[in-house]
C-alpha positions in Angstrom: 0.0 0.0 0.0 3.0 2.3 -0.2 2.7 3.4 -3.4 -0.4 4.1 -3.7 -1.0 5.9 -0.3 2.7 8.1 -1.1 1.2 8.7 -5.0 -2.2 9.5 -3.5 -1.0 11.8 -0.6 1.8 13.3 -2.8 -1.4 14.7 -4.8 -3.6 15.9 -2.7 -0.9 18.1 -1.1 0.3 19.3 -4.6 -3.3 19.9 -5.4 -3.9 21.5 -1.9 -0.5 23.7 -2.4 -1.8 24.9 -5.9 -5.2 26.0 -3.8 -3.4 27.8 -1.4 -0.9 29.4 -4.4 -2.9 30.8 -7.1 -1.1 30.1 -10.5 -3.0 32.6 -12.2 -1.2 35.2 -11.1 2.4 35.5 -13.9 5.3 33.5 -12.4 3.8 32.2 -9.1 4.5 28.8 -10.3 7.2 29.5 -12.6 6.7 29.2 -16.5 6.2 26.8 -19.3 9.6 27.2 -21.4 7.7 26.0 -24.6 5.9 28.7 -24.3 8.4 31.5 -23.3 10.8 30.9 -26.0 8.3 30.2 -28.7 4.9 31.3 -27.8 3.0 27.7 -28.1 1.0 26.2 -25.8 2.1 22.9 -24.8 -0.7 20.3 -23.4 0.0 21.1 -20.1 -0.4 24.9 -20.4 -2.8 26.3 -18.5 -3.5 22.7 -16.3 -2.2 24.4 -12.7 -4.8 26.8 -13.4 -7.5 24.1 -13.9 -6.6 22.4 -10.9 -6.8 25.8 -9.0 -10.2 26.8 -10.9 -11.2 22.6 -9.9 -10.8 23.7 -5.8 -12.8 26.7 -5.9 -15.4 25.2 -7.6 -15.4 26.6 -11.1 -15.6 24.3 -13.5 -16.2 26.3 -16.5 -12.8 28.2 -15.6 -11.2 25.0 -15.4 -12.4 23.7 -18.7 -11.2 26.9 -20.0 -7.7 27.0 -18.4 -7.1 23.5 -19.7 -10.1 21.3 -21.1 -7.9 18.2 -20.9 -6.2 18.3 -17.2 -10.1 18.9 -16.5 -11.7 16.0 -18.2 -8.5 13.5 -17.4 -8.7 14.9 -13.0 -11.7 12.4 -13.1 -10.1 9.7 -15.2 -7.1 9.6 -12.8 -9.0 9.7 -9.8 -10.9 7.0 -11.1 -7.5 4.7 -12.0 -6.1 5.8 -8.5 -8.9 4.6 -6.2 -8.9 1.2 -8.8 -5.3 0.4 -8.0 -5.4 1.1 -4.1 -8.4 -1.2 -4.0 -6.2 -3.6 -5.3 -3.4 -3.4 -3.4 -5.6 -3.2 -0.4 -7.8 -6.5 -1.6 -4.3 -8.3 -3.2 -6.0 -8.3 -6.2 -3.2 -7.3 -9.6 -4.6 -6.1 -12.3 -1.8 -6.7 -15.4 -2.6 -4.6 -18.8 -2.4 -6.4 -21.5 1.2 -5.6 -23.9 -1.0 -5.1 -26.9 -4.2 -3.4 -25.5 -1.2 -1.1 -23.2 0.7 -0.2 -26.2 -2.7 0.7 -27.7 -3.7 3.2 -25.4 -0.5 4.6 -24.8 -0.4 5.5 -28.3 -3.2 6.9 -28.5 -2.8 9.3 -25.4 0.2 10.4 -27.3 -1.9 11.1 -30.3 -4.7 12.9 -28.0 -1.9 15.1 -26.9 -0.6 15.8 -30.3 -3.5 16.9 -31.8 -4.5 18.4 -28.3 -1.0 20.7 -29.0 -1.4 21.7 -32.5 -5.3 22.5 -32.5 -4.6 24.9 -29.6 -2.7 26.7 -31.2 -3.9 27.7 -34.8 -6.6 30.3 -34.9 -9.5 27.9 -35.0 -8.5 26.5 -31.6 -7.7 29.3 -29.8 -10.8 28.7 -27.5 -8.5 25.4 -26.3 -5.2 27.9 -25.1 -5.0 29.1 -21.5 
């Protein structure tokens, strides 16, 4: 149960930290280097804000900071609770190579397209 209790806490105090220090305001929590030396928005950009906008309660703020930190909080919270339930009940849950490889690839693609969309003129509703 280490690992899950030490991901888990680990977390909920980062998440609690970026409650306490709001990253709205410029350079609180440093800066995305992508975007300082080349103006782009990486996938990431804008996701401290989300999780900021997420503990006050704001949702549509959150979407708008970073629509897919937002939509993957519940995803991960989801996968989290899954595996301590199974360490706590013994039970292992091995992913499949092929169906792993699968949707590892395809996270990569989501972020790829996430990336470039965000960044041309018709996605500009997607940057922070």
């Amino acid at each position: 149960m280490v690992a899950p209790v030490a991901t888990i806490g680990g977390l909920a105090l980062a998440t609690l930290a970026l409650h306490l220090r709001d990253p709205h305001q410029d350079g609180s929590w440093g800066f995305c280097p992508l975007h300082a030396s080349t103006g782009l928005y990486c996938p990431g950009c804008g996701g401290l804000r989300a999780v900021n906008d997420l503990t006050n309660g704001e949702v549509g703020a959150a979407l708008s900071s970073n629509l897919l930190v937002t939509l993957g909080i519940p995803v991960a919270v989801v996968l989290l609770a899954v595996w301590g339930l199974d360490r706590w009940t013994g039970h292992s849950r091995l992913p499949v190579g092929r169906r792993w490889t699968q949707v590892a690839v395809a996270l990569v693609g989501l972020f790829a397209v996430f990336t470039v969309v965000r960044n041309l003129p018709f996605g500009a509703w997607l940057a922070p």
